[in-house]
C-alpha positions as CSV (number, residue, x, y, z in Angstrom):
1,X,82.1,93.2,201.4
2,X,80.3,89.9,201.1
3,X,82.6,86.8,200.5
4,X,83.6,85.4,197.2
5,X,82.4,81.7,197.7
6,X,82.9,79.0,195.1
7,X,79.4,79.3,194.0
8,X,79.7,82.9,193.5
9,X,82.3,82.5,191.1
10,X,80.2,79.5,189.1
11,X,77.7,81.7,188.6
12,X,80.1,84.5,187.3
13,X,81.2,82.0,185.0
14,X,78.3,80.7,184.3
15,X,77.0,84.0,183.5
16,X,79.8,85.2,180.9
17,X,79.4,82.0,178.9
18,X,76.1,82.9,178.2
19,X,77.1,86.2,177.3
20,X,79.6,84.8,175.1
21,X,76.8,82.3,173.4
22,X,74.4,85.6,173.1
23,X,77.2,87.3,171.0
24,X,78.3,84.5,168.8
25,X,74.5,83.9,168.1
26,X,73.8,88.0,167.1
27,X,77.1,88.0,165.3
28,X,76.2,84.8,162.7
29,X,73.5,86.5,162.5
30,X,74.4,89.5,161.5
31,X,76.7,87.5,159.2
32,X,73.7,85.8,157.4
33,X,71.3,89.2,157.1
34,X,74.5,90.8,155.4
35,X,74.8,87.6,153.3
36,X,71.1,87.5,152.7
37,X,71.2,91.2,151.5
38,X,72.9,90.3,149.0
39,X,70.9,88.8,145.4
40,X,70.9,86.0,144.0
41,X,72.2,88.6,140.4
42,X,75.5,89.2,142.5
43,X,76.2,86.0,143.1
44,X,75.3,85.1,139.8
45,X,77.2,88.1,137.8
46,X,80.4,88.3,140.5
47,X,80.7,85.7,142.7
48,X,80.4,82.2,140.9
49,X,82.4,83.5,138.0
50,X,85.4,84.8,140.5
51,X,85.1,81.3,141.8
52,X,85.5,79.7,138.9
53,X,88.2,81.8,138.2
54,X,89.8,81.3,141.1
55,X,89.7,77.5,140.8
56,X,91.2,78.2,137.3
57,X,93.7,80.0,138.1
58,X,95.2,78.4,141.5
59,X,94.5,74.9,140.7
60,X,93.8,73.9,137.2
61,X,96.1,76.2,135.3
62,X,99.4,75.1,133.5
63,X,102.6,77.1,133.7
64,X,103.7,78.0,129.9
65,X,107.4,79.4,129.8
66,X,108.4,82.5,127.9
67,X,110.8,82.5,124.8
68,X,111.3,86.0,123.3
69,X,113.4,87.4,120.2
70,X,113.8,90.6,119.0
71,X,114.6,91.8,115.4
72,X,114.3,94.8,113.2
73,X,113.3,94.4,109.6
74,X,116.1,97.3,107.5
75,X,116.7,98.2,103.9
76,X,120.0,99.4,101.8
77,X,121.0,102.6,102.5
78,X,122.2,103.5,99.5
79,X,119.8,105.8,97.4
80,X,120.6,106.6,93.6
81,X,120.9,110.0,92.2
82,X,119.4,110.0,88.9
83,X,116.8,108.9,86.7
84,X,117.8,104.9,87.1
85,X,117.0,105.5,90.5
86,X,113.3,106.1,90.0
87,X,112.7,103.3,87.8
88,X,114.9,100.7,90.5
89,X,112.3,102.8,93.4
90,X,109.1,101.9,91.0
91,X,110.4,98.3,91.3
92,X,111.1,97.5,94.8
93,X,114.3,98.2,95.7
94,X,113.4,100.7,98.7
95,X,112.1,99.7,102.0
96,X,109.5,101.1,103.4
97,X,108.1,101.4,107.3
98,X,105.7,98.5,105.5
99,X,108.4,96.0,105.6
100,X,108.1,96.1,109.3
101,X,104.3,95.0,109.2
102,X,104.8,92.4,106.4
103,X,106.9,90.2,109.2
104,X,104.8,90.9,111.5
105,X,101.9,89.8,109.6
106,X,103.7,86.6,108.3
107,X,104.4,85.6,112.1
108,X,100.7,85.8,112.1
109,X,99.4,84.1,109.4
110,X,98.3,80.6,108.4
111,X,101.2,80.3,106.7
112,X,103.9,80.4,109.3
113,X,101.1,77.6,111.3
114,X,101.4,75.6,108.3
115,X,105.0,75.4,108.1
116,X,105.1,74.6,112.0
117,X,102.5,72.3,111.6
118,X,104.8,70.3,108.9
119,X,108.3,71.1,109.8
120,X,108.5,71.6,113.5
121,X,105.6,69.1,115.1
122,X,103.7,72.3,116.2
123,X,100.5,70.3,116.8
124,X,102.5,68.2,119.4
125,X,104.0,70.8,121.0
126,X,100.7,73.0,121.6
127,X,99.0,68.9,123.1
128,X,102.0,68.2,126.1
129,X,101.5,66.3,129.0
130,X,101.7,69.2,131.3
131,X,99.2,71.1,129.5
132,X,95.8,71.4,131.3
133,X,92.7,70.5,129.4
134,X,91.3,74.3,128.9
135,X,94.6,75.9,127.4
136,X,96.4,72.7,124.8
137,X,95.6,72.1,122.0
138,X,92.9,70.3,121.0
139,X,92.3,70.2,124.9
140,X,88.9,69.2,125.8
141,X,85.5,69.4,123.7
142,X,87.3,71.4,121.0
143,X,88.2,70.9,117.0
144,X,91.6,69.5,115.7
145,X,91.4,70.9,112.2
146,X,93.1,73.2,111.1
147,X,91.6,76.2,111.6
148,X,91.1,75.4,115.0
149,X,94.4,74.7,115.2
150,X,95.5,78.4,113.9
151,X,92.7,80.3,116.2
152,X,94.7,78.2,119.0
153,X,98.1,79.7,117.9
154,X,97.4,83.5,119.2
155,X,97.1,81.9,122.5
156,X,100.6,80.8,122.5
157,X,102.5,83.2,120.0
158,X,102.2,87.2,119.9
159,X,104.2,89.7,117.9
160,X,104.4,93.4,118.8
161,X,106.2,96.3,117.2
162,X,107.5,99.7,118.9
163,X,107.0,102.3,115.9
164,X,109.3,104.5,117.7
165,X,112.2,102.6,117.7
166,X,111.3,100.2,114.9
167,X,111.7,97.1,117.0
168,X,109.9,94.0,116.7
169,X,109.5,91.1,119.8
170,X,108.6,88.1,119.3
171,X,107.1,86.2,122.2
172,X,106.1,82.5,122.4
173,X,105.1,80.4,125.2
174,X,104.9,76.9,125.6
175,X,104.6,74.2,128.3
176,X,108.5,73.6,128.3
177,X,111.2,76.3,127.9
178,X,112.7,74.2,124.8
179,X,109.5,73.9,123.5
180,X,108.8,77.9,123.4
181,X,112.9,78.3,122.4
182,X,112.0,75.9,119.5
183,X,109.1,77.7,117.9
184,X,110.8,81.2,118.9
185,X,114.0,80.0,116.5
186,X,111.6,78.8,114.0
187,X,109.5,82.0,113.0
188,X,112.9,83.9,113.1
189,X,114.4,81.4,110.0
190,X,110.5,81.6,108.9
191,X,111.1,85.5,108.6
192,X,114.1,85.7,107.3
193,X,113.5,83.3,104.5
194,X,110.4,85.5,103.6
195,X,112.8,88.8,103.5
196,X,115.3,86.7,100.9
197,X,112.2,85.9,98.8
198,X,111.2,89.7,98.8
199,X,114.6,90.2,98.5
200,X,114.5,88.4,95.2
201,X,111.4,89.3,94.1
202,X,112.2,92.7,93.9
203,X,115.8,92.0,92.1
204,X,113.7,90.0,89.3
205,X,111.1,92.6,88.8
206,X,113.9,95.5,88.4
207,X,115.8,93.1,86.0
208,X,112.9,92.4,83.9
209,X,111.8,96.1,83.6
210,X,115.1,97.2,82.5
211,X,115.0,93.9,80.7
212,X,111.7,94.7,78.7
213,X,112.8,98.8,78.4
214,X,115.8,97.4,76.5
215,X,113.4,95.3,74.1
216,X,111.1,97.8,73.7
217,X,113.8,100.3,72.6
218,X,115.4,97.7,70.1
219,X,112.1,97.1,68.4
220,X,111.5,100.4,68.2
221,X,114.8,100.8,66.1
222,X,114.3,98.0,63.8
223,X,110.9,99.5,63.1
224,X,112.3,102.7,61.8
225,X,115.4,101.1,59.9
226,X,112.4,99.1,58.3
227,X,111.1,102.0,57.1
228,X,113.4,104.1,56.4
229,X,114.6,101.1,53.7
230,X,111.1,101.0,52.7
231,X,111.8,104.6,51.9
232,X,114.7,104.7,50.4
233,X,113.1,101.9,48.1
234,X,110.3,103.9,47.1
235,X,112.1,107.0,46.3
236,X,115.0,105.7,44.4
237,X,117.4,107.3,46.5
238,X,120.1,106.1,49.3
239,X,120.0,109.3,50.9
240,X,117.9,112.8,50.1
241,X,120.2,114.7,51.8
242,X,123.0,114.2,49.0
243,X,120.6,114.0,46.4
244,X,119.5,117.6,47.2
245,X,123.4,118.6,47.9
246,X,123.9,117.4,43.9
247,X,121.0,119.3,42.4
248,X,122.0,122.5,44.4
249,X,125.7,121.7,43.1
250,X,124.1,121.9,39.7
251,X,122.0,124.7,39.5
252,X,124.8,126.7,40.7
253,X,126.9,125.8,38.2
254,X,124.2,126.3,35.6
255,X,123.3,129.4,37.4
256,X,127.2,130.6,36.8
257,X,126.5,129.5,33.4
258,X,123.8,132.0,32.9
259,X,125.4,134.7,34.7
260,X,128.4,134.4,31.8
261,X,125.8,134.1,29.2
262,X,124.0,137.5,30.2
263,X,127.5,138.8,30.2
264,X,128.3,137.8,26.9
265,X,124.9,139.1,25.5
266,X,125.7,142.4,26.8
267,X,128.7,143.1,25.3
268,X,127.2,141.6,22.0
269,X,124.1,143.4,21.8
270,X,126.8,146.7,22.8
271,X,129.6,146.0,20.3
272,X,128.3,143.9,17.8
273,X,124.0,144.4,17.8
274,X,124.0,142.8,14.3
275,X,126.6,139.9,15.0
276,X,124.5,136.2,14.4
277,X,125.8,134.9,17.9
278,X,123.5,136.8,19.7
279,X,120.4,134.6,18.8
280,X,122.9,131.9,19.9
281,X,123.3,133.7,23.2
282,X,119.7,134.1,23.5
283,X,118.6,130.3,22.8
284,X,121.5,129.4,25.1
285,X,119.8,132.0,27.8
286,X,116.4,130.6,27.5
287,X,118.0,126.9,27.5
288,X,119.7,127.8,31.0
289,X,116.7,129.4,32.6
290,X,114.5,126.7,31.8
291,X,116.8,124.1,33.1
292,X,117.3,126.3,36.3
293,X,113.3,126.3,36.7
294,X,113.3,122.5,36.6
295,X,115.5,122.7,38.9
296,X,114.1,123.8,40.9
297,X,110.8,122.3,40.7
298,X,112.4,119.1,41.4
299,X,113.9,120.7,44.9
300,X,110.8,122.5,46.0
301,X,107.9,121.1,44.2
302,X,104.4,120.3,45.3
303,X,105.4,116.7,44.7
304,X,108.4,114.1,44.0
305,X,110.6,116.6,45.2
306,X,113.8,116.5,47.0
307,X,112.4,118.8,49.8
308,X,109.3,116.8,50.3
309,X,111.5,113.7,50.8
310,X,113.9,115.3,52.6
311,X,110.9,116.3,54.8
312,X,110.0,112.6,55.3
313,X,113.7,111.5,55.3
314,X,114.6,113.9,58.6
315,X,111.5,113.0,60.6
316,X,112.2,109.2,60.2
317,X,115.8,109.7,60.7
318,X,115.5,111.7,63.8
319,X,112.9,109.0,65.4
320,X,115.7,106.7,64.9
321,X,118.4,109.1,66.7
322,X,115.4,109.4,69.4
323,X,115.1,105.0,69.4
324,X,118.8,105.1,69.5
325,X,119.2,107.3,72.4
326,X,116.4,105.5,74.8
327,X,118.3,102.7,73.9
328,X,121.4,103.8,75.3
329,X,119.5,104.5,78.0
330,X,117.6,101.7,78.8
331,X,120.8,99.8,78.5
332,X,122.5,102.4,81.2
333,X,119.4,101.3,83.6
334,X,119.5,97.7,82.8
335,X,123.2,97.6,84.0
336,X,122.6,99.6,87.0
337,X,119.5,97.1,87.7
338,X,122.4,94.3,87.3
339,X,124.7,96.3,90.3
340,X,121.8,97.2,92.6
341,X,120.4,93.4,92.5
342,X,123.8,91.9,93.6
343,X,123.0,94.2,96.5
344,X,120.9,93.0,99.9
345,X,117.8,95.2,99.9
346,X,116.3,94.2,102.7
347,X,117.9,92.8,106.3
348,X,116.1,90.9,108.6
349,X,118.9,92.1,112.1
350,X,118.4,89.7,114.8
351,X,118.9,91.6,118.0
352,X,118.0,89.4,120.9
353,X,117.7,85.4,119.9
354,X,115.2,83.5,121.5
355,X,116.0,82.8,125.1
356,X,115.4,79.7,127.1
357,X,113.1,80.4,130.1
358,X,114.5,79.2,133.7
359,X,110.9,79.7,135.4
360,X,107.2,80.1,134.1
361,X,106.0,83.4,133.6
362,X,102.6,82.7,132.6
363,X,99.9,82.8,133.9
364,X,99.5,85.5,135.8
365,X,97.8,84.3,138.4
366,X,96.8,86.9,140.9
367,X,96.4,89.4,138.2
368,X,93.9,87.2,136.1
369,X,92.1,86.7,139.4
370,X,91.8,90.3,140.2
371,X,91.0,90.9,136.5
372,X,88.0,88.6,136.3
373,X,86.8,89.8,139.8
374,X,86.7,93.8,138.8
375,X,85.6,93.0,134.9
376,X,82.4,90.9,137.1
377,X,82.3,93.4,139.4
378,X,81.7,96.4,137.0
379,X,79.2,94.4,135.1
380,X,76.9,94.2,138.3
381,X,77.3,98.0,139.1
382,X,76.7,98.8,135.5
383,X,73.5,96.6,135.7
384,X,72.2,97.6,139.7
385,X,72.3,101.3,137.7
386,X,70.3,100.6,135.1
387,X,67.7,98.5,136.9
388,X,67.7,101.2,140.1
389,X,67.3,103.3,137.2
390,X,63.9,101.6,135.5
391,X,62.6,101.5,138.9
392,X,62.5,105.2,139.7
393,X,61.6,106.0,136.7
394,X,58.7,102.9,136.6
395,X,58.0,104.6,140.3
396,X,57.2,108.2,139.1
């Protein structure tokens, strides 16, 4: 075995270092030709924007706490059982899954921003010292009307509804918990004030459709008492009905009177055929019979007779029983407009109030991160595709 002198062992070490050198050098380059593999388009497409994202996210980025509230939007219960409750339906006095989505819309709108704006200092609330530059309001290179102002709002409040349990949240974020609690408490009063006005709305139209059905009735009545007096001018008489009852009364009795005559002449013409009463009878006959006739023409003549304005009489008089009737209706509906309208229609049930946050829940961070880096990173597959797609097509 040949000895193991110092200089042996220098060159040993001497030797491994080299070796060690050699490696490092083949692995940074490996390192760069991996690198260098990959396009400027990826870089581009997935790496500066996850960069950016990154420095967004970890370093720029504002914590915004969470205040959340939780309502249902209900009606009355009670449903009606007859025709009134048709005409109180027609009017607004049933809720309807709609109700739901009206809140939820109001939340939304410009109005609700509006009244923040004004009563609650919403402009200073969105523009706090802790806010970074990208996410307040105005922030940086950005508008400080009002419309910008609302398209900034959906940033910081949401409002979502579970259709299977009816359930509304309310969620609000801000840059301090009392901030978000603020705004939270707010659009809850907000909401409820809307369901009163509703609320009212609906009690006022019901009331002035059972209001106007009562008019309508009433007019109706002092129409047809107008013309039945107009009648009862024109035909000289206070009421057909008796008028016929009399001249029935009196061509019975004449009718009797006939009868007795005919009698008489019988027995005259039987016992005594030259007696000079029969001519008597006989005039008296022919006096009765014409009488009956014009009777009779005045009761059932072509015209200015009793039955014609009988005819005339009835149909006014029943209109009038008719008027009178939807009269007594209406007035049966306005009063039962009068009891459901002292009734809540709709309720506005606060489940959860508006919390005040202990810790920041937003943003999320290392999800955001991860989001932007897959959304990027599907963009440049979906484009490496379609151009490795041109190109063997362009190659065929």
């Amino acid at each position: 075995m040949a000895d193991y002198t110092p200089l042996t062992r220098a060159q040993t070490l001497v030797g491994t270092a080299t070796d060690v050198v050699d490696g490092g050098r083949r692995a940074g380059w490996r390192l760069r030709r991996l690198l260098g593999s990959i396009n400027i388009w990826f870089w581009a497409i997935v790496g500066l924007p996850t960069l950016v994202a990154g420095i967004y996210y970890f370093a720029i980025a504002s914590d915004l706490y969470l205040s959340e509230a939780r309502f249902v939007v209900r009606g009355s219960k009670a449903t009606p059982a007859s025709g009134v409750a048709a005409m109180l339906q027609s009017t607004g006095f049933t809720s309807s899954n709609d109700d739901q989505a009206v809140i939820e819309s109001f939340i939304m709108s410009r109005d609700a921003v509006r009244k923040l704006e004004q009563a609650n200092g919403l402009r200073d609330l969105l523009n706090r010292s802790e806010g970074d530059l990208v996410s307040r309001f105005p922030g940086i290179m950005r508008r400080a009307d009002f419309e910008a102002l609302y398209q900034r709002y959906a940033h910081f409040v949401s409002v979502e509804t579970n259709h299977t349990s009816g359930v509304t949240s309310l969620m609000v974020k801000a840059y301090r918990p009392e901030d978000a609690q603020v705004l939270a408490g707010a659009l809850m009063n907000y909401s409820e004030q809307l369901v009163n006005e509703l609320n009212e709305r609906a009690r006022r139209d019901a009331l002035d459709t059972a209001r106007r059905e009562v008019d309508r009735a009433s007019d109706r009545i002092a129409q047809i008492q107008g013309e039945l007096t107009a009648y009862r001018v024109k035909e000289k008489m206070l009421d057909p009905k008796s008028a016929s009852a009399g001249t029935l009364a009196l061509i019975a009795q004449m009718t009797t009177a006939q009868t007795n005559a005919r009698q008489q002449l019988d027995e005259l013409l039987k016992n005594s055929p030259n007696s000079p009463q029969v001519p008597l009878v006989k005039t008296r006959i022919a006096s009765l019979d014409k009488l009956i006739d014009e009777e009779h023409t005045k009761i059932s003549g072509e015209s200015n007779s009793v039955v014609a304005a009988l005819s005339e009489y009835e149909r006014l008089e029943t209109q009038q029983q008719l008027a009178e009737k939807a009269l007594a209706s209406a007035f049966v509906s306005l009063e039962a407009a009068r009891l459901q309208a002292q009734r809540q229609q709709l309720y506005l049930e606060t489940i959860a109030q508006p919390n005040l946050a202990d810790y920041p829940l937003y943003p999320k961070r290392l999800m955001s991160f991860a989001m932007v880096f897959a959304v990027c990173f599907l963009v440049y597959g979906l484009a490496w595709l379609m151009v490795a797609h041109v190109r063997e097509h362009a190659a065929a």
